[in-house]
N, C-alpha and C positions, 0 to 999 in steps of 0.2 A: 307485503300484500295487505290491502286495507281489511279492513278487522270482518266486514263479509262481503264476497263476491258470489255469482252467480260462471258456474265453470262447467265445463264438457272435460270430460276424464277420458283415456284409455290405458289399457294397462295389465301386466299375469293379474292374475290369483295368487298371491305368496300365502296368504294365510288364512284361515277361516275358522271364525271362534262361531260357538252355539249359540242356537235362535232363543232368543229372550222374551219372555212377557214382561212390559212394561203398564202401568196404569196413569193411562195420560183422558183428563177431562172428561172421568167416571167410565173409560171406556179399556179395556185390555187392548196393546198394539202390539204387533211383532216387531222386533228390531234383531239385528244380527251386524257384526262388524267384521269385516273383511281389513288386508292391506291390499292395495294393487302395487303393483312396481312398474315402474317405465325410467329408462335408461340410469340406471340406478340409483333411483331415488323411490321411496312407499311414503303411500299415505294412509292413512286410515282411511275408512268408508263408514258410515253408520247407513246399514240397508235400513226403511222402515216400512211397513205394512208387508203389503204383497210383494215387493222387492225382495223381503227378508226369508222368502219361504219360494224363492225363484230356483226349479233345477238347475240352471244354465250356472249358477254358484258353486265350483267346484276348483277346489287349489289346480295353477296350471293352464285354466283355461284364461281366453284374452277376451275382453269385453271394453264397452266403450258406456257410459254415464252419464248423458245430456240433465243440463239443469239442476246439479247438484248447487249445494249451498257449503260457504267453509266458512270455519268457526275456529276459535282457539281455544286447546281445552289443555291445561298443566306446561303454557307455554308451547304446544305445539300444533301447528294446523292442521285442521282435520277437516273433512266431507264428511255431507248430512245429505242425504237423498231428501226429493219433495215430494207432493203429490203429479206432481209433474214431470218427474225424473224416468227416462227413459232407458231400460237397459236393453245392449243389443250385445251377440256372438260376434266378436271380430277375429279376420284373421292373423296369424301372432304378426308383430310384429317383424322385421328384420333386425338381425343384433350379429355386432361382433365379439364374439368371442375368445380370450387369449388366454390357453390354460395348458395341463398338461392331460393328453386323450388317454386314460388309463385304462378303457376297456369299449370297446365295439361288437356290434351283432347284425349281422345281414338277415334283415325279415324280406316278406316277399315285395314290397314297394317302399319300401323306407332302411334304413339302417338307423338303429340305435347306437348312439356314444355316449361314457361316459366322460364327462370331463374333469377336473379336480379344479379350480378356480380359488385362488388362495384362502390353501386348505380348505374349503367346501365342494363338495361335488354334486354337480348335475346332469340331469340326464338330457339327453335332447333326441326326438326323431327327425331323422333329414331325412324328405325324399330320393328316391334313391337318383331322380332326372337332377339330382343337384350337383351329381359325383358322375355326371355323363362325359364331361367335356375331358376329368382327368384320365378315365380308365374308357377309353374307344378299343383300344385293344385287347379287352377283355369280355368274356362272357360271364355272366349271375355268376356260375360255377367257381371261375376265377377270381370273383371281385373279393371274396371275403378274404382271401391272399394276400391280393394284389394291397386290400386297404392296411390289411397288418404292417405290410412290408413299407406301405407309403407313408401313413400316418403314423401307426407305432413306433417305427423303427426308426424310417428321414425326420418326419417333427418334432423326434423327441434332441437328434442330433440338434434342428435347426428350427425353432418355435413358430407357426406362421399361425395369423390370424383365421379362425374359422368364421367366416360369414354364414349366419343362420336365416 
């Protein structure tokens, strides 16, 4: 990657460190640094100004970065927000998943799973219209059964991709 580009980013929230005062050109600026992830790979992010005090900044959530600026700092590339840098709410992406589902909860429109992803575990909400086409023979009442029995039980026999 040449030494600086002008990029659009998307990507989670993996991390989020504290907003910082900086003193740049006799003036105090906010800065805050963020990682995003997108298909497994993070980058840093250096939020600044108004960026860096944005609610929409919350580990987890998915956002997109217009007109960032990357830099190399200690060997590795990093994002530098501009004045020009636009942040927006995206919706997450789609991702495949390959792990082992250690624990599940049926809410009233999603179901919660946990999954274990070599050695690390996360959580994921799937709507529940996602798990429609496997369990037609079932009612709410039955599904949190029926999922033990399917995913707990068959996937852990026979490992299958979860598409998120």
């Amino acid at each position: 990657m040449p030494l600086t580009q002008i990029v659009t980013i998307q990507g989670e929230i993996v991390k989020d460190e504290a907003n910082k005062t900086v003193k740049l050109a006799q003036n105090h600026t906010a800065v805050r640094t963020i990682s995003l992830q997108s298909d497994g790979q993070q980058i840093a992010v250096s939020l600044w100004r108004n960026l860096a005090e944005d609610p929409i900044i919350r580990i987890g959530e998915y956002i997109e970065l217009t007109l960032c600026i990357t830099f190399e700092w200690m060997k590795m590339t990093q994002l530098s927000t501009t004045r020009n840098t636009i942040l927006k709410k995206i919706l997450p992406m789609e991702t495949t998943v390959r792990g082992q589902v250690e624990a599940l909860s049926v809410k009233d429109n999603s179901i919660e799973v946990c999954v274990e992803i070599n050695g690390n575990y996360k959580d994921f909400n799937i709507a529940k219209d996602l798990f429609a086409a496997e369990f037609t023979d079932c009612d709410d009442s039955d599904m949190e059964e029926s999922l033990l029995q399917k995913i707990l039980l068959d996937w852990k026999s026979e490992p299958r991709d979860l598409l998120l």
